[in-house]
C-alpha positions, 0 to 999 in steps of 0.5 A: 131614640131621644132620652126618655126626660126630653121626651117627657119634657116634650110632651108636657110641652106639647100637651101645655100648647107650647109646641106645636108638633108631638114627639114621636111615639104619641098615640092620640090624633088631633081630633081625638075626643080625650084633648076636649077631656084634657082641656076641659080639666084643666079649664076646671081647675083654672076655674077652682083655683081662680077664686082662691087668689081673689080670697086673699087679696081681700083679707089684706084690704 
C-alpha cells in the first residue's frame, strides 16, 4: 500500500488533470456526475478571482 502523503499527492494530481490514471482506491468512475460538480466550482472560482488581478493592474496605471 502507498504512503497515505503520495497517495494524496496522487490524487490532487489526478483530481488537478495532470495525471491521467487515479490511484488506487478512489470510488468515483469517470462518468460520474460529482467530476461536472468539481469542474464547474473550480470554473467559478477561476471566474471570481479572474477580475480581481485585472482590478490592480489598473490602479497602477
Amino acid at each position: 500500500m502507498p504512503a497515505p502523503i503520495g497517495w494524496l499527492k496522487h490524487l490532487c494530481e489526478y483530481l488537478g488533470g495532470e495525471r491521467d490514471e487515479p490511484p488506487l482506491g478512489v470510488p468515483l468512475p469517470l462518468w460520474s456526475p460529482i467530476w461536472g460538480l468539481w469542474w464547474g466550482t473550480l470554473l467559478c472560482v477561476a471566474f471570481l478571482f479572474c477580475g480581481q488581478a485585472s482590478k490592480f493592474i489598473y490602479i497602477d496605471f
